[in-house]
Structures are given as structure tokens and as C-alpha cells.
C-alpha positions as CSV (number, residue, x, y, z in Angstrom):
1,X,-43.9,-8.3,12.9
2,X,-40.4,-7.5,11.5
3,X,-38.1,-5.8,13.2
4,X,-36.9,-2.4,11.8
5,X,-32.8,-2.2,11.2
6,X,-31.0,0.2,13.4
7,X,-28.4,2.5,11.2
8,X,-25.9,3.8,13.8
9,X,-24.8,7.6,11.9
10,X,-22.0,9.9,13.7
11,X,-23.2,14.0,12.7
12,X,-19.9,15.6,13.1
13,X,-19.0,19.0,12.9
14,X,-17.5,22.3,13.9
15,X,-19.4,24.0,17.5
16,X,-22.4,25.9,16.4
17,X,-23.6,24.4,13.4
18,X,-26.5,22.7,14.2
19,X,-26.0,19.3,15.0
20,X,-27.4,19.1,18.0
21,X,-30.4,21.0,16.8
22,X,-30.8,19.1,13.7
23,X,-30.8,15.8,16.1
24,X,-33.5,16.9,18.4
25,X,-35.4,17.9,15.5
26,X,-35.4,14.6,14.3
27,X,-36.8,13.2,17.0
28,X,-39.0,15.3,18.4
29,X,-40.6,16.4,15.0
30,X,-40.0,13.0,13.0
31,X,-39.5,9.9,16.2
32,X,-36.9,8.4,14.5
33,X,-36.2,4.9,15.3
34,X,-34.4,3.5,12.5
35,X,-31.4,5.3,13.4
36,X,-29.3,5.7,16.5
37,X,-27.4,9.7,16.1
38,X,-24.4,10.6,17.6
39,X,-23.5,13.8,17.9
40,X,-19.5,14.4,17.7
41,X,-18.4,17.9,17.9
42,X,-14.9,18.9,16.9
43,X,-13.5,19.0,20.3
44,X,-14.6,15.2,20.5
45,X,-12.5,14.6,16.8
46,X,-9.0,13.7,18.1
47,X,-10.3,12.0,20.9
48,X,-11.4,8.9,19.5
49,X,-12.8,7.8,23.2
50,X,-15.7,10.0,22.7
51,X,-16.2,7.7,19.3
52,X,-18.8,5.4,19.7
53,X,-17.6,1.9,19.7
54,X,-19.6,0.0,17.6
55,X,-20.3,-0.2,14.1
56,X,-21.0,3.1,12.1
57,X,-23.5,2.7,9.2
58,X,-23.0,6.7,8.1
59,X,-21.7,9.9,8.5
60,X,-23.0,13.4,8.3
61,X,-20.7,16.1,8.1
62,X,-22.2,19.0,9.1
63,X,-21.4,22.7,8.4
64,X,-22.2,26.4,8.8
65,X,-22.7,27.9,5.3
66,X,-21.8,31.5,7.6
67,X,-18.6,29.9,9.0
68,X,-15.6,29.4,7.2
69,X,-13.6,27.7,10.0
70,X,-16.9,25.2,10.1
71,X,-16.0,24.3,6.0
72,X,-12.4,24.8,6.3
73,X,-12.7,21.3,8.8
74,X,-14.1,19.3,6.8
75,X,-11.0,17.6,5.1
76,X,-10.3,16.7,8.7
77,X,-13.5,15.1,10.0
78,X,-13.4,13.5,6.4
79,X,-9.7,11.8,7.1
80,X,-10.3,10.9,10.6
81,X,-13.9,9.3,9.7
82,X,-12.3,7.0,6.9
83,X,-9.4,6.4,9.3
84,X,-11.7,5.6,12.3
85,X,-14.4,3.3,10.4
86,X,-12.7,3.0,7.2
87,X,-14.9,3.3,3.4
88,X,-18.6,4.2,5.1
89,X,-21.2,6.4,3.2
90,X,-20.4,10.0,4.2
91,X,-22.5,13.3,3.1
92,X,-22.2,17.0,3.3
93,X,-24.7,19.0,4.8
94,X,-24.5,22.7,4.7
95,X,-26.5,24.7,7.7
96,X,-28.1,27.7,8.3
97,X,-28.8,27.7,4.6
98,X,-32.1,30.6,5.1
99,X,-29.6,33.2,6.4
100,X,-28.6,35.6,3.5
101,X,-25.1,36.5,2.4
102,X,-23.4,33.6,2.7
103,X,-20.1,33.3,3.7
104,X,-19.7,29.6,1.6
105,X,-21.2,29.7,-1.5
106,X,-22.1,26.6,-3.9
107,X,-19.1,27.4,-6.0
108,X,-16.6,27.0,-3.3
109,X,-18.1,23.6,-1.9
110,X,-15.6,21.5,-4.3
111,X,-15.6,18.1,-1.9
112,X,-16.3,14.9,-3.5
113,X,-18.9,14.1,-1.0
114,X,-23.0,14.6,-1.6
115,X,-24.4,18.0,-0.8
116,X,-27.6,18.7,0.6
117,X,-27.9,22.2,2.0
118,X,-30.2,22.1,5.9
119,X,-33.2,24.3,5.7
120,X,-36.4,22.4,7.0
121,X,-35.4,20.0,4.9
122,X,-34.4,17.1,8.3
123,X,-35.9,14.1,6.2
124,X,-34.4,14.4,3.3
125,X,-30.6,14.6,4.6
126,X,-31.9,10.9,6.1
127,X,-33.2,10.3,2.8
128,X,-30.4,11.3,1.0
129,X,-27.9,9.0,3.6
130,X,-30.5,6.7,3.6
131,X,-29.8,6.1,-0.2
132,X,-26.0,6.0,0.2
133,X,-26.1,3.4,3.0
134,X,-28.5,1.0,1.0
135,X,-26.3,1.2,-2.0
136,X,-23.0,0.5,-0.1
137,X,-25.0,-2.6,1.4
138,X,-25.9,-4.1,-2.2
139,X,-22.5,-3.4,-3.6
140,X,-21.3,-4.9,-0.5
141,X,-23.7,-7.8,-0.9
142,X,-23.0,-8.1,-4.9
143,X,-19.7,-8.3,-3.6
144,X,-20.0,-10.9,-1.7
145,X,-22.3,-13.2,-4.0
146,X,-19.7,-12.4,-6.6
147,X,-16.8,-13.7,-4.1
148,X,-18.7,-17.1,-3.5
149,X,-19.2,-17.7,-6.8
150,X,-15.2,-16.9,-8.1
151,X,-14.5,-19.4,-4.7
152,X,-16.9,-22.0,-6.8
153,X,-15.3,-21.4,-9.9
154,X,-12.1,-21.4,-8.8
155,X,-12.7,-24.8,-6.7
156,X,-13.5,-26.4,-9.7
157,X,-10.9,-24.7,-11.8
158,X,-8.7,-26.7,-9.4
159,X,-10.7,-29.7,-9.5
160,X,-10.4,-30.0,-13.1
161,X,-6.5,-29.2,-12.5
162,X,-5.8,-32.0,-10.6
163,X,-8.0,-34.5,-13.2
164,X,-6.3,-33.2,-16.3
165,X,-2.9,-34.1,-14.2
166,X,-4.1,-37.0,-13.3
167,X,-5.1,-37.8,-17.1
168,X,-1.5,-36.8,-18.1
169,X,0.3,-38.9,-15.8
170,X,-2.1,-41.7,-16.9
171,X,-1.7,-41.2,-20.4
172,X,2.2,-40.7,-20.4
């Protein structure tokens, strides 16, 4: 049997929009055991002992679409994320999406993040982080395979180096 890979994801946010909610949910409604959720509220953001220590696969940055302070944070939460756990895949997730007269509306939400809007929709914000955290582990992977094969290259590139110098001193 193999063993499923734990994704360790922070939800971050301002108080009161649903992070704590859209955890439980998770589990109760969906057991999730691929990923280990930490809920991070924005008292918990410039104290980075309540971080968890260990390595961060994702981030969820969680909003109220009926709270401006909630959106007018995220900048923060973005900065301190990247300067806490450096170039990780981050989304935006806008809550309470069902309640009309919005006080954040679609044309306003101008971060360069990926949007997903919460209704009942709990599986596909994994989904959609999901996504993002595969495709930073292949480009990281790529990256890697790529690496090891410009090391080859350029041990031989020296290799070659030191033969062609050793022909010249030969030959001259």
C-alpha cells in the first residue's frame, strides 16, 4: 500500500472570515488526510511563533467578500507569507460569496494571486491549491534534472578544457 503525501497549507486571514469554518468543513464533510491545515488568524501574523515550524507546501488567503479590512490585508499576509516560507503556491479565496451586495466586487480583486470565490465549493479551493502545489513540484523537479544535467555538461566542458590544454602544451 502507498503511503498518501501530506501537504502542510497555512489558511490565513482576517477574524471572521471563515477559516476556521471552512477547515472543519473539510474534515468533517470531506476527511481530509492528504493535508495537514493550519489556521493562522491575523492576530497570529506578526507573531511568527504561532507559525508552524515545518515546511509549508501552500497557502490560502482567505477573505470576507462583505469586509473591506478582510481584503485590504491581504498585501500583508502576502509579504509576510513569502518572507516566512519564501516562493510557495499561494491562492485567494473570497468568503461569504452567497450573501448579496457585496462590499468587494470582482472588479476590485486586482491581486496577482488565483481567485476562487467560497460558496460550497470546499473541494475545489483544495483542488485548485492542489494544482498550484503539483506544478511548483515539477518545475521544481525540472529544475533540478535540468541542474544535474548543466553540472554534466559543464564537467565535461572542463574535461575537454584541460585535454585541449594538454594537447596545446604538447603540440607547442
Amino acid at each position: 500500500m502507498t503511503e498518501i503525501k501530506k501537504y502542510n497549507i497555512i489558511v490565513i486571514g482576517w477574524i471572521g472570515v471563515g477559516k476556521t469554518t471552512f477547515i472543519n468543513n473539510l474534515i468533517k464533510k470531506h476527511c481530509f488526510r492528504q493535508y495537514n491545515l493550519y489556521d493562522i488568524s491575523n492576530f497570529d501574523l506578526f507573531c511568527y511563533k504561532y507559525y508552524p515550524k515545518i515546511k509549508i507546501d501552500g497557502v490560502i488567503i482567505m477573505f470576507s467578500l462583505q469586509n473591506k479590512t478582510s481584503y485590504n490585508n491581504i498585501k500583508t499576509y502576502h509579504k509576510k507569507i513569502v518572507e516566512k516560507y519564501g516562493d510557495i503556491p499561494i491562492i485567494l479565496c473570497g468568503s461569504h460569496a452567497d450573501i448579496p451586495n457585496r462590499k468587494i466586487t470582482n472588479e476590485i480583486i486586482t491581486y496577482n494571486l488565483k481567485y476562487i470565490e467560497l460558496l460550497d465549493n470546499h473541494l475545489d479551493v483544495m483542488k485548485m491549491l492542489g494544482d498550484e502545489i503539483k506544478y511548483k513540484e515539477f518545475i521544481n523537479k525540472f529544475q533540478e534534472i535540468i541542474n544535474g544535467y548543466l553540472e554534466i555538461k559543464d564537467d565535461k566542458i572542463n574535461e575537454l578544457n584541460c585535454k585541449i590544454n594538454l594537447i596545446k602544451k604538447i603540440t607547442f
